[in-house]
N, C-alpha and C positions, 0 to 999 in steps of 0.2 A: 453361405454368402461370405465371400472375404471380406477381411478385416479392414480393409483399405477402403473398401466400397460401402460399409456401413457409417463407416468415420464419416463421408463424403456424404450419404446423406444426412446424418447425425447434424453435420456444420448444415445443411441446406431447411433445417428444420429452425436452426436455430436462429438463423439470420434471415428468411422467409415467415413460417410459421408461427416461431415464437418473438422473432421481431426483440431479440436479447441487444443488449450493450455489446461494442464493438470488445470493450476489456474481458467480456462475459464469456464469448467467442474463442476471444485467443486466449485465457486462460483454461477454458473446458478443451477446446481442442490441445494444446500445448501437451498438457497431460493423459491424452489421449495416445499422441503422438510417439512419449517418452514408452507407456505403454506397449505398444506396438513395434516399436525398436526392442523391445526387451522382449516380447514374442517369439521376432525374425529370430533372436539367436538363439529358440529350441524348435526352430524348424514351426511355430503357428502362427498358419495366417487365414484359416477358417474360426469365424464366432465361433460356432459348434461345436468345435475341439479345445473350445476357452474352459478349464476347468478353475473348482475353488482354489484348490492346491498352487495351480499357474498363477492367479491374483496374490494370491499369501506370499507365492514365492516372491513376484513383483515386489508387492512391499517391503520384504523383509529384503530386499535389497538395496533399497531406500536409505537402508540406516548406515549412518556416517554422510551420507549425502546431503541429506535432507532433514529439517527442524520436525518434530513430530505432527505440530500444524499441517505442515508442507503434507506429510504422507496422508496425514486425515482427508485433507483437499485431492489429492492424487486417487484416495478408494472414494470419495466422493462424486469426483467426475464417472469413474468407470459404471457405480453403481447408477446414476444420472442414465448414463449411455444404455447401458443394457436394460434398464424401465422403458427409456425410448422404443428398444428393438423389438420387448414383448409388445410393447400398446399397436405396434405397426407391424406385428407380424412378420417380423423379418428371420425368429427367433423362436424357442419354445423354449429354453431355459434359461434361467439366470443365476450363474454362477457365483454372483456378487449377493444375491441375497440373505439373508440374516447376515453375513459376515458386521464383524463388529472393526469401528476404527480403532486406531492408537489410542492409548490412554494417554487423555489430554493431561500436562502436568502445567500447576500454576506455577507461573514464574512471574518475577518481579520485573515489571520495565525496564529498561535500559535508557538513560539519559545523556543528555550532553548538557555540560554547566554552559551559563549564559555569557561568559569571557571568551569560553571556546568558540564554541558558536559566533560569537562576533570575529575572532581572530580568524575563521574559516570563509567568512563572508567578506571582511576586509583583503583577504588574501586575494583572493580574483579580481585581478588589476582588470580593468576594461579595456585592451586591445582591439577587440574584433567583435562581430556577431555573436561568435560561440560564447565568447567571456562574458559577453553581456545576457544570456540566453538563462549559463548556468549558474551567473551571482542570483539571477532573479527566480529563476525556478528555486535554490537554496532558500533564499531571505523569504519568499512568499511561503514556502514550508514549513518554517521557523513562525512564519508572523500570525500565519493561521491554523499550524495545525493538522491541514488535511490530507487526505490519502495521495497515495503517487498516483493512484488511477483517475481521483479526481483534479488532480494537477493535471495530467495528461486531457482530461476532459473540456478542460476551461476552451470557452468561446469569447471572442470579443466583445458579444452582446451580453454576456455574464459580467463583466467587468462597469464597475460607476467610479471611475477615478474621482468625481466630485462629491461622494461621499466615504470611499473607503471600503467599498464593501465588492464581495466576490457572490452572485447564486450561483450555487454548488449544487450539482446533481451526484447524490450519494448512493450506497448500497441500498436497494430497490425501487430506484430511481425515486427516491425520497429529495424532495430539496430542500437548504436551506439556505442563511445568509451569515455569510463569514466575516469578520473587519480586518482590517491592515494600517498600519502604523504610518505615519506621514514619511519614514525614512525609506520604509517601503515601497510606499507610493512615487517618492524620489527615484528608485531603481526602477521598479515598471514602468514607470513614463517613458524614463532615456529608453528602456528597450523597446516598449511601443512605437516612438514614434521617432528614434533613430536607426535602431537594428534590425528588429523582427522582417521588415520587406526585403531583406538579403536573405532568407531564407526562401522566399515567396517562389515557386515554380509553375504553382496554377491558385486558382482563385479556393482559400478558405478560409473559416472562420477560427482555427484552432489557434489558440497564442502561441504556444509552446512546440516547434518546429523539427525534425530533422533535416540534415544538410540536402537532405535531397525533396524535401518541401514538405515530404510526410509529417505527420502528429506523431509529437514525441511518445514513447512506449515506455513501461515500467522498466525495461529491463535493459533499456537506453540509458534510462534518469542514471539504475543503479549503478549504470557504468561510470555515469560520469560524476557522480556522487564521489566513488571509489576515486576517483582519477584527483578529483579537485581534496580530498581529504591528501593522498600522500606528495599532493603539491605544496600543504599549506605544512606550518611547523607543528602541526599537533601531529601527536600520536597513540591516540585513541581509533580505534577501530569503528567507526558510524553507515551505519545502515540506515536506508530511507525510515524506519518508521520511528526510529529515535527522534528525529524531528518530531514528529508528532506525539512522542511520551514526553519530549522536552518542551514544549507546547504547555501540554496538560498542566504536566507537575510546576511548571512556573505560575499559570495561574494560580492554580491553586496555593502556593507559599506565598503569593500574596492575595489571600484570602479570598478568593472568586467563589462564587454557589457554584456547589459542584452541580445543580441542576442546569444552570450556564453553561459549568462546561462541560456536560452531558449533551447539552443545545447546542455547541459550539462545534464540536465532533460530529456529531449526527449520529451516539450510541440513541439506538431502538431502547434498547434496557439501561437503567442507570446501573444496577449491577456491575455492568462492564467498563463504566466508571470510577466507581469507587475502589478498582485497584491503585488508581496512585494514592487513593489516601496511604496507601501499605509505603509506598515511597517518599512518602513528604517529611523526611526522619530532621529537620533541619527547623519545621516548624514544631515538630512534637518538642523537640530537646528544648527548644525557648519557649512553650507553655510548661515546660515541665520546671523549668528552673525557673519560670515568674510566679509559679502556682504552689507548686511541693513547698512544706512549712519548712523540709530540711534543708531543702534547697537553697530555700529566701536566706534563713540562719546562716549557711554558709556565703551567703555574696553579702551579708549584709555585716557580717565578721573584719 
């Protein structure tokens, strides 16, 4: 079976069958894709002739490209794909099996202080549709936190401007309820119900638009993320998910349960919370010097 023609039913499974998120989709197929392209140039384009060595090679191409994450998700999907192939008989081996990921390395969040952050969001003068599109996709990411895919996700009817709050459909279509700040609410209003219908081309419910009426995509945002970061005066390097460590770690420095903001996020496990306590060095250093006796002795000198 060609490779082109498994992919093709692979999507048809997954948007039929398994009835997956539209993000779900185009992130398994994406990788699929990138896959496939790396194929064509040793000449394979039969499953069949898919060996381990051809996947190992794949990923070990990866490197300098791609965050380790990134490549654990890329032998994710494949191995994904080819469980499909066996259970529908498309297939008799799997060349991805036992194969083991990248070794996941902890790393410390990455932030942006709370001056930047406003100097970033004050930066985007309202001119047009777009200005007002991306001050508010920014400030909404900052105010709550949440993923670009469930920013992309947001529908009308998810939105209670009379209260403040967003329901968010998160990683496995888990929901919750997120708040937003009244300055916030300032910004989503103007683009509600000044800008957003200049994007409109057919009737939908998505908030967050492209020029040509589609629902904004991840890899849209991160475009325009990049674009509004070396418009404004900072120069700090910000990637969508630093909004959401800068999120975190603000609560937290002012004292928030990190069970809240375990709630607030949508982590399954607080485990994967409790890495900003490893970044909250700002409140350590002021218990340490209200607490430590040597401490106190010397401010009180």
């Amino acid at each position: 079976m060609k490779l082109k023609d498994a992919i093709e039913e692979y999507r048809l499974y997954l948007n039929v069958e398994k009835n997956a998120s539209r993000n779900t989709i185009e992130s398994y197929l994406s990788d699929l894709s990138n896959f496939q392209s790396y194929l064509k140039t040793i000449n394979i384009t039969s499953i069949d002739d898919i060996t381990r060595d051809h996947i190992y090679s794949y990923i070990k191409n990866l490197d300098g490209q791609l965050i380790d994450s990134s490549k654990r998700r890329h032998l994710t999907s494949i191995k994904m794909f080819f469980r499909f192939l066996i259970r529908n008989n498309y297939t008799t081996h799997n060349p991805s099996e036992y194969m083991d990921s990248p070794k996941k390395q902890q790393r410390l969040p990455q932030t942006v202080s709370g001056d930047d952050m406003r100097i970033l969001i004050d930066s985007i003068q309202v001119n047009d549709e777009k200005d007002s599109r991306d001050r508010t996709m920014i400030a909404l990411m900052y105010a709550t936190g949440i993923r670009v895919s469930e920013l992309c996700g947001i529908k009308l009817s998810d939105v209670s401007l009379s209260h403040n709050t967003i329901n968010i459909i998160g990683k496995g279509d888990k929901e919750r309820i997120v708040f937003f700040d009244d300055e916030t609410h300032s910004i989503l209003y103007d683009y509600l119900t000044v800008y957003r219908d200049k994007f409109l081309k057919k009737d939908t419910q998505y908030i967050f638009l492209l020029n040509n009426g589609n629902p904004m995509t991840r890899k849209r945002f991160y475009n325009i993320l990049q674009k509004r970061v070396a418009m404004s005066p900072l120069s700090q390097r910000i990637h969508p998910h630093m909004l959401r460590h800068t999120f975190a770690t603000e609560l937290l420095n002012n004292d928030a349960d990190l069970r809240s903001i375990q709630e607030l996020l949508g982590h399954s496990d607080i485990s994967t919370t409790t890495i900003y306590t490893h970044i909250n060095n700002k409140k350590v250093i002021d218990e340490y010097n209200h607490f430590h006796p040597r401490a106190k002795k010397r401010r009180d000198e």
